[in-house]
N, C-alpha and C positions, 0 to 999 in steps of 0.2 A: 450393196452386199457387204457382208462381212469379212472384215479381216482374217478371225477365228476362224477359220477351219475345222474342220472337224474330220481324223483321217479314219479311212477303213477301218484300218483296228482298231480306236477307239469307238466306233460308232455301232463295230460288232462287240464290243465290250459293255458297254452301256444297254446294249438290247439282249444281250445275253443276261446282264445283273438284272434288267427287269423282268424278262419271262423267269428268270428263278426267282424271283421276289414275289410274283404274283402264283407260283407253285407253291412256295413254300407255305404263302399264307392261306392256297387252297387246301394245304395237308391241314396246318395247325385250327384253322378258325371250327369242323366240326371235333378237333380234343378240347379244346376250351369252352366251347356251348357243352361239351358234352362235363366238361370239370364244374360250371356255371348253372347251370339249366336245375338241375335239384335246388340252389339255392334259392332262385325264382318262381317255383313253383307256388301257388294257392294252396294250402292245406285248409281240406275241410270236416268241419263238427269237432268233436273232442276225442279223449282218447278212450272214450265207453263207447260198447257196444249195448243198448238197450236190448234185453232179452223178453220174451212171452212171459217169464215166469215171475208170478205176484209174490211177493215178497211174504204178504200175508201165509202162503202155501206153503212157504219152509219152515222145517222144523230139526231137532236139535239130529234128526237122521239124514243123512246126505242124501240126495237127491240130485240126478244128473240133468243137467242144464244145456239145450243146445244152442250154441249163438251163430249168424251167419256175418259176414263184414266183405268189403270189396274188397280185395288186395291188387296192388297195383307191381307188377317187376318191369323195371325198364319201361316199353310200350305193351304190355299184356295185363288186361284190366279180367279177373276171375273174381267167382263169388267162394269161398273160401269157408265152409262150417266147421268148427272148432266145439267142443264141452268140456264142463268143467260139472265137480262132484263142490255143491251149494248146502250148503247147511248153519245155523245159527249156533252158538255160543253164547246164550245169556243174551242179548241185544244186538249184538256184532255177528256181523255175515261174513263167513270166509267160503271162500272158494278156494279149490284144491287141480291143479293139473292132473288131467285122467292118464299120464305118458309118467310111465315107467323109466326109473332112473337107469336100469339094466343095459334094455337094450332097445326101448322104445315102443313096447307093448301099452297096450290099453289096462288099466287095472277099472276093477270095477268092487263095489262096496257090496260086502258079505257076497264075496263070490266064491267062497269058501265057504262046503257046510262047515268043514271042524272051525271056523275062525268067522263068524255072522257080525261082528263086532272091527271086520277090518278090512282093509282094500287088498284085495288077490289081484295079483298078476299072473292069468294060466301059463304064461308060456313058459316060464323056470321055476315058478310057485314063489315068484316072489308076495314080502307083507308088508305091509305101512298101518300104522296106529291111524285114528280117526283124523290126529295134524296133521298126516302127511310123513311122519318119524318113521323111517325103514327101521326094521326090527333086525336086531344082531340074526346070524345066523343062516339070513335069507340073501338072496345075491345081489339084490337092489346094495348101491354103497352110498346113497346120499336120499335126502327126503323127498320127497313130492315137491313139486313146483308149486306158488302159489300166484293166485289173479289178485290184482287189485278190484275189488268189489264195491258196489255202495247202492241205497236204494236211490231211483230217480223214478217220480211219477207212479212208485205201489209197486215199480217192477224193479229186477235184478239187472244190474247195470255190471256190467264185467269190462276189465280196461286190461295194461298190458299186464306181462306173466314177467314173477321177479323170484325172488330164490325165497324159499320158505322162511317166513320170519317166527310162524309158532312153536317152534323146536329149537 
């Protein structure tokens, strides 16, 4: 036997620092998987969504475009349909966000008989020019959001939504 001893209280001191040692790391260890775990993740495909619509088929009139994509929150995995108003410029395909800078109404192109030529928002009568440019006077106070666009494979490729560069 040993010399050392080991008294009462220190032997309930020692068992107490490790039942809290092994507490504390069962609190911390799911904040850290949980701080960690995004950056380990797989990311898959790129940041386009391939759409149905041929590229060929647009023309310099906007045309609404609907795309679907999985969205992932936390652990809920949805399918998620999104559109965008597709139209060409000489060679160049832009795409335009269909959401209203107001108040988050859907605008839709010549939805207005007196205005055939512009995107109507029904709910306040908001307008936007063909770019996306809210028009003085109207309640919208900034442009239409724009998609990152490109053709892949004859069809409309739509990526993320960034702030309107044509205005």
């Amino acid at each position: 036997m040993s010399n050392n001893r080991v008294s009462r209280r220190q032997f309930l001191g020692y068992t107490l620092t490790g039942v809290g040692g092994f507490m504390a790391a069962g609190m911390l260890m799911p904040m850290v998987r949980f701080a960690v775990d995004p950056i380990l993740q797989q990311h898959e495909g790129g940041d386009y969504v391939l759409t149905d619509q041929a590229v060929a088929d647009i023309t310099e009139e906007p045309v609404r475009v609907d795309f679907t994509f999985e969205q992932t929150d936390a652990w809920y995995k949805s399918e998620v349909t999104n559109s965008a108003w597709v139209y060409k410029e000489g060679d160049k395909l832009i795409a335009l966000s269909p959401v209203c800078k107001h108040l988050g109404c859907t605008v839709n192109w010549a939805g207005s008989p007196e205005h055939p030529t512009q995107f109507f928002c029904p709910c306040h009568a908001g307008r936007y020019e063909k770019n996306g440019q809210n028009i003085a006077g109207t309640p919208p106070l900034g442009p239409l959001d724009e998609y990152q666009v490109k053709e892949q494979d004859g069809f409309v490729a739509i990526g993320a939504v960034r702030d309107n560069t044509l205005v």
